[in-house]
C-alpha positions in Angstrom: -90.8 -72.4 22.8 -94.4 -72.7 21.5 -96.3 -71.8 24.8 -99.9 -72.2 23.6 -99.0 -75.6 22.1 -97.9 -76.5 25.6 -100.6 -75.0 27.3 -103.4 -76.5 25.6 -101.5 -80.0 25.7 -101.7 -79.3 29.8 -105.8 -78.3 29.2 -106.1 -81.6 27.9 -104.4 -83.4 30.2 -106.1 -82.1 33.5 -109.6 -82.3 32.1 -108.8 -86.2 31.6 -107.9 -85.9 35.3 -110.9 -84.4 36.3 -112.9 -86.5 34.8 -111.0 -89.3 36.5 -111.3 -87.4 39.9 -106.9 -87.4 39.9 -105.8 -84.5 42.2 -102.0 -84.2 41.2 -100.4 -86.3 38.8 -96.7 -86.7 39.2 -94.7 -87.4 35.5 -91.4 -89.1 35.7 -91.4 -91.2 32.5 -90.1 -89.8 29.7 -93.4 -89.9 27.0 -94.8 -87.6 29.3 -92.0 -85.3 30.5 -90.9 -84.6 27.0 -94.3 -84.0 25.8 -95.0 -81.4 29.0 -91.6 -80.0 29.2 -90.4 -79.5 25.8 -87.3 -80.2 26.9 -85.1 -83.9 27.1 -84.7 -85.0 30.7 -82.2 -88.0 30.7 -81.9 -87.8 34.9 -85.0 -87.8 37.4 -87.0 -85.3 36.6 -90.7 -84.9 37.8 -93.5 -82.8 36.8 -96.2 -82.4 39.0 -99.6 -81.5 37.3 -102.7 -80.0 39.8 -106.2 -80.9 38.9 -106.0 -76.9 38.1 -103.2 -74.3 37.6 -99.7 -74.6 36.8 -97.5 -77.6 37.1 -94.2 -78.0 39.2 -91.0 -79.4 37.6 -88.2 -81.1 39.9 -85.2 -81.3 38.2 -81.6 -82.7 39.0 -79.6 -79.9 40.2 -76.9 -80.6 37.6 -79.2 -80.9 34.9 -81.2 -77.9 36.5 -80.1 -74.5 34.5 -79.9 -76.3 30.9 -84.0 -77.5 31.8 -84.9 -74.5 33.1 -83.7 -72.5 30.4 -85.3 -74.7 27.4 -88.7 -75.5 28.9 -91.7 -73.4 29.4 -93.0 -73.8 32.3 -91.7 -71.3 35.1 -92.2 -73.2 38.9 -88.8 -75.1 38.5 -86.6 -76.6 41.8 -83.9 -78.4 41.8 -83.4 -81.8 43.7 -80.2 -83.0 45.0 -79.1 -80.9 47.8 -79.8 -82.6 50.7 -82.8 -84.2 49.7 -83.6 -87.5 47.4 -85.6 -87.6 44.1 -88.9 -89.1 46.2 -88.2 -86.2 49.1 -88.6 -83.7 46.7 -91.8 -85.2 45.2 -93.1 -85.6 48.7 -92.8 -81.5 49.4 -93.8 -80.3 45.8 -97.4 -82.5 46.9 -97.7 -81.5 50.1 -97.0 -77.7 48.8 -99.9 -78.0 46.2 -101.8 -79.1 49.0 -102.3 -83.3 48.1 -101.7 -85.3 51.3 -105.0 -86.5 50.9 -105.5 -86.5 47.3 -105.9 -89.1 44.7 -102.8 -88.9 42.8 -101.6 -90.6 39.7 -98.0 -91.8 39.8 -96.3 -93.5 36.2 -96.0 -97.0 37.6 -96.2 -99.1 34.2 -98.3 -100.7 31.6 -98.8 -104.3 31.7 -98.8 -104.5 27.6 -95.6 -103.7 27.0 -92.4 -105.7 26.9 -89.7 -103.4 27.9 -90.2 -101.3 30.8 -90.7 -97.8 29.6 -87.7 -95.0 30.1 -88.5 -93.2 33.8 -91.2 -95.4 35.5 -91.4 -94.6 39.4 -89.0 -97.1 40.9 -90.3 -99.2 44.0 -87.6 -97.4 46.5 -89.0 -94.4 45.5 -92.7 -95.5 46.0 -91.9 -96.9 49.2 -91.3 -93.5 50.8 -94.3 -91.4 48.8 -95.9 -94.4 50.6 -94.4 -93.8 53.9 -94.5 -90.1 53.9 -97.7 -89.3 52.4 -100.3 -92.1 54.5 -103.3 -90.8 53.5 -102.7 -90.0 50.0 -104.9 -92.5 47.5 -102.8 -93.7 44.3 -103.1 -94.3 40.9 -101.8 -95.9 38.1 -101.7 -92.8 35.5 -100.2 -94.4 32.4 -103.1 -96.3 31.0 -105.2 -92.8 31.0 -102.0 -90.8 30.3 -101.5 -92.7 27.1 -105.4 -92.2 25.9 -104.2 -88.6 26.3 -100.7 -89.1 24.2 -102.1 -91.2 21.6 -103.8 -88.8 19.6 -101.3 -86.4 18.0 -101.7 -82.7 17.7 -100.3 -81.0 14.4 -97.3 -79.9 16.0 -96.2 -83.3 17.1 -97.6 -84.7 13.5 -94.8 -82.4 11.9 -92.4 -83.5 14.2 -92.9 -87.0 13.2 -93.1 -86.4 10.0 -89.6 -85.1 9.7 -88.0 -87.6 12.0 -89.1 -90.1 9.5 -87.9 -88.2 6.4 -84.8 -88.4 8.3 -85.4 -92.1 8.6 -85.4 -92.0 5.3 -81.8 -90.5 4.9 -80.6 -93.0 7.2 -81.9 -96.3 5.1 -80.2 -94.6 1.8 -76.9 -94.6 3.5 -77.6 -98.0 4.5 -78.6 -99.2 1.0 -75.4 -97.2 -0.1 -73.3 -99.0 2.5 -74.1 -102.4 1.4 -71.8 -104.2 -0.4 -70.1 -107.8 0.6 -67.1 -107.7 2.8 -68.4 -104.7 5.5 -69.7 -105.4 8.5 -72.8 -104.6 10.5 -70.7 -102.1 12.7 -69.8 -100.3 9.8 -73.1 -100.3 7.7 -74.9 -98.8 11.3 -71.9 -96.1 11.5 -72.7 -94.9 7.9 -76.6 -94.9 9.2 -75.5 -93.4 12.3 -74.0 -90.8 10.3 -76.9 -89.7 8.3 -79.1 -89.3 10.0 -77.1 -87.0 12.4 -76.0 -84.8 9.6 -79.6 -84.4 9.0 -81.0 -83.7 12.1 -81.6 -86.5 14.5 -80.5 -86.3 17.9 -80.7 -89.4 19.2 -80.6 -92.9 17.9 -83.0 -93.9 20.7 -83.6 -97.4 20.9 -82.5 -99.9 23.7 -81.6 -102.3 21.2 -78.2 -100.6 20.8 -79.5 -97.8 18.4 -79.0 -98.9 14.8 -79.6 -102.4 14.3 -77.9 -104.5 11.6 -78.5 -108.2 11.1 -77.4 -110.3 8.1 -77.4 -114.1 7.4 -78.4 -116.2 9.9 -78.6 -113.6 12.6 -81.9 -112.4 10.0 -83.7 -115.5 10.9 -83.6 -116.1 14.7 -87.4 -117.5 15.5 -88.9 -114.8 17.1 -86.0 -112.8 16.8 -87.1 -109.2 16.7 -83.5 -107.7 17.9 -80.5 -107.7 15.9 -77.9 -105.4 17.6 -75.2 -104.6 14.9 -72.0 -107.1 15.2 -68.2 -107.0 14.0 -70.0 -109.7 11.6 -68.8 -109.6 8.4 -72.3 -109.1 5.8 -71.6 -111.6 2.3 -73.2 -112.2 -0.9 -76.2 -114.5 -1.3 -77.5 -113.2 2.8 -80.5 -111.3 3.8 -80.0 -108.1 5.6 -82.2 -106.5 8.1 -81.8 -102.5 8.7 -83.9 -101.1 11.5 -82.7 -97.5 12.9 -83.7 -95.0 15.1 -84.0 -91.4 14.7 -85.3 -88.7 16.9 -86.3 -84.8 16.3 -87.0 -82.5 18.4 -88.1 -85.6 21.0 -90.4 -87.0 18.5 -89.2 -90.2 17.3 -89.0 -92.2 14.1 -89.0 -96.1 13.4 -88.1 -97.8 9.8 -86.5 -100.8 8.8 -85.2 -102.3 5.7 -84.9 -105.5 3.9 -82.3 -106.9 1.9 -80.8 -109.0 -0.3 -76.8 -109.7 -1.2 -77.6 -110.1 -4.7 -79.8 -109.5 -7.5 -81.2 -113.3 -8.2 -82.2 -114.5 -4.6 -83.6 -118.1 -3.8 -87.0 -119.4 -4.3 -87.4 -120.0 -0.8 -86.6 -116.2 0.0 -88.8 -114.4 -2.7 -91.5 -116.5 -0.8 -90.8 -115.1 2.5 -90.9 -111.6 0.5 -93.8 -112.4 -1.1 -96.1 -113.2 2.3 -94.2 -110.2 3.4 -95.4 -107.8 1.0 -98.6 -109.0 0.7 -99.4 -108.4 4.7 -98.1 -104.8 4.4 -100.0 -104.3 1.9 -103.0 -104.9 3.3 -102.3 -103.4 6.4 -102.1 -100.1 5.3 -104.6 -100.4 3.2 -107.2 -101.8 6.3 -106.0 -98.8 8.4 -109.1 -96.9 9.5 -110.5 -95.3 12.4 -113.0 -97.1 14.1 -110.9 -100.5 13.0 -110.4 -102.9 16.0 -106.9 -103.6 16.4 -107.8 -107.4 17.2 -109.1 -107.8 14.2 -107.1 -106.2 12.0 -104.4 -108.5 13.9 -106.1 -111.6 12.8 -106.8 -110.9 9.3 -103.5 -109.9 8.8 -101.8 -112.9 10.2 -104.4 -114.8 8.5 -102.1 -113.5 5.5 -99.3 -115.6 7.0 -101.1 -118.6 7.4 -102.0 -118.9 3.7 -99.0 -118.3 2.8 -97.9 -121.5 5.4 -95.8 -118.7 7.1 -97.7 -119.0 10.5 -94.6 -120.7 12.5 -92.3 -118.0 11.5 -94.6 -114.9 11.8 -95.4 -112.8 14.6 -99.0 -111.5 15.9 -98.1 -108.6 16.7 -98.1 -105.8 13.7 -96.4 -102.2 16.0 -96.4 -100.3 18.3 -97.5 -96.5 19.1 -94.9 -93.7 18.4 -94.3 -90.3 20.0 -92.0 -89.5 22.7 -91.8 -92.8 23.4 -92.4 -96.1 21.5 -93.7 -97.5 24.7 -97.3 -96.0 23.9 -100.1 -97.1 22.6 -102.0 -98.1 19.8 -100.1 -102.1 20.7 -101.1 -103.2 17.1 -101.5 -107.0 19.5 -103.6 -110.0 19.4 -106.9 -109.5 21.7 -106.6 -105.7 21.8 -110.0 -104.7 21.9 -109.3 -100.5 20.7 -110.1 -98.8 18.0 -107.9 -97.1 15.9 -108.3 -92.8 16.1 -107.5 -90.4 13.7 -104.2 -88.6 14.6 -103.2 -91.8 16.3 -99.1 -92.4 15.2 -97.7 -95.6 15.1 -94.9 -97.4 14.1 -96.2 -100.2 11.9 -94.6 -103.7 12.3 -95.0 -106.8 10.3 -92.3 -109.7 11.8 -91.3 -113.1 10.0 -88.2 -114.8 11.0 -87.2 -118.3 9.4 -84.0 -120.1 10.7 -83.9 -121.7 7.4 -84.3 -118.8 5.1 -83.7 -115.4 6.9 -86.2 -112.7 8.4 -87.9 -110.0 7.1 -89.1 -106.7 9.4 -91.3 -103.6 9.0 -91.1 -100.6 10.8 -93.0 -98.3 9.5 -94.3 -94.6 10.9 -97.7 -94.6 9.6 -100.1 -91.8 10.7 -103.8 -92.8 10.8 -106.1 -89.4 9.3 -109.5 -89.9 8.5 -109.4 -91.2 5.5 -106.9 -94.4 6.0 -103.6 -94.8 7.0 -100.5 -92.3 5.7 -96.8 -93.5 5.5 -94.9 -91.0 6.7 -92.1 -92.3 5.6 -91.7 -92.8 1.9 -89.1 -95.9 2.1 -90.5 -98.3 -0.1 -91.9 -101.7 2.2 -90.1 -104.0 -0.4 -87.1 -106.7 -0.3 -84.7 -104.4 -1.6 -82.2 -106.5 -3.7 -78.3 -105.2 -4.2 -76.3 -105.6 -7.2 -73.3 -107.8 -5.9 
């Protein structure tokens, strides 16, 4: 366990709550606990940080012994005997001396759509509520995630290899292809992969590895494809978008295909606006680039192309721990991009007529522009059938 990497992670972390005049900070979601702990922590698990010194981790008592001996940090209880999660919360406060503090609680982020793996539930709030009257709380995950966002170099290598993995996994894919198979069994050979090489988790709640061919490509909108017994043919589109995860730090890439080598007119168009959007994305990729903007001009790509119904304004999503972080690559998001930011880069067009095409896309932003950290090729990738 890499103690200093930890340790100066928790520096950062309690001078932002400092300056935001945040006494404790309890963590419960999982962006934050695996980036404090070190360690995956599937069942309620809190963390609480003090303005100063060391934290305290409450753990489930039958998840206690395997958390306690991976993570760093030494002030670890167990929770369960007698007590519930929010008791146990309650006492580690009131031991480090908060019943009065200001004290930041993960209770969501209005941006995004799917609510993010270990937010406080209201039950539980209810009784911090009732137990501690004069504490003062806070919303900690839109300050938490300015902390997150930008990437130290051990997490950068972490990312980097889930996405070489990535990598593995849309090979297999790309091997598995052929008319006749179905979704199931492309996203088993993926599935497959990328465990043989390393990943530990095919983390997304879209039912991990995603498969969606023919029609099921195109739904308007349609940015979830769960894999199906459906049976993939020649002459469909194909849509590949898996999930891999390394040491907690997770990768995002999809793939585009074709059933055959010669495909329509109407779908080399599709590919062709496609294309032409990535392209500039990572090329416009900068810090100090406003993500609105880079939003508009982008989509802007779309609406030459008279793509605009079937395209998306939203171009990714942040990547880390979680993929419920920011930078939110969305329409009216007035950030800037940072160097060290990570993100999984997104560019969405679904016809009901034609198919859909997807990118996701790790792409770290460095001073320079933006670095693919994957080296899948953002392309319509046609097989020979």
């Amino acid at each position: 366990m890499e103690t200093a990497v930890y340790r100066e992670r928790l520096n950062r972390l309690q001078a932002k709550m400092r300056e935001r005049q945040v006494g404790i900070y309890v963590a419960t979601r999982q962006a934050t606990l695996s980036w404090l702990l070190g360690s995956f922590a599937p069942w309620r698990t809190a963390v609480a940080v003090p303005a100063s010194g060391d934290p305290h981790t409450v753990i489930w008592r039958l998840d206690y012994e395997r958390i306690k001996s991976e993570t760093w940090m030494r002030n670890c209880r167990s929770w369960g005997d007698g007590d519930t999660f929010a008791e146990a919360v309650v006492n580690v406060i009131r031991e480090l001396g908060g019943e009065r503090d200001r004290i930041g609680l993960d209770l969501g982020s209005p941006v995004s759509q799917q609510v993010a793996p270990g937010l406080l539930l209201a039950s539980e709030f209810a009784v911090l509520n009732e137990k501690l009257p004069e504490a003062h709380w806070d919303n900690a995950v839109p300050w938490t995630e300015e902390v997150l966002s930008i990437k130290d170099q051990d997490e950068i290598a972490r990312l980097r290899k889930a996405a070489q993995i990535a990598d593995i996994g849309m090979a297999a894919a790309m091997e598995a292809l052929r008319p006749g198979v179905t979704e199931n069994a492309v996203a088993g050979e993926v599935e497959r992969a990328i465990r043989l090489a390393g990943s530990e988790w095919a983390w997304s709640g879209t039912q991990g590895t995603e498969v969606g061919s023919g029609p099921r490509t195109g739904f308007k909108r349609g940015v979830t494809q769960p894999a199906t017994e459906k049976i993939i043919r020649a002459g469909e589109m194909v849509i590949v978008d898996l999930h891999t995860m390394y040491r907690l730090y997770l990768g995002d890439l999809a793939g585009n295909f074709y059933m055959g080598k010669n495909p329509p007119r109407a779908v080399a168009e599709l590919a062709a606006c496609w294309e032409e959007t990535v392209a500039f994305l990572l090329n416009a990729m900068k810090p100090g680039e406003r993500i609105a903007d880079l939003v508009d001009r982008a989509f802007s790509i779309m609406e030459k192309h008279g793509m605009a119904e079937w395209g998306l304004r939203a171009f990714g999503h942040g990547l880390g721990t979680c993929a419920r972080t920011p930078p939110y690559m969305v329409q009216g998001n007035q950030a800037e991009l940072k160097a060290n930011m990570v993100l999984a880069l997104g560019t969405h067009i679904y016809n009901p007529e034609v198919g859909g095409m997807r990118l996701e896309l790790p792409v770290l932003i460095t001073e320079s522009g933006a670095e693919p950290l994957s080296k899948w090729p953002s392309r319509l990738h046609l097989i020979d059938c």
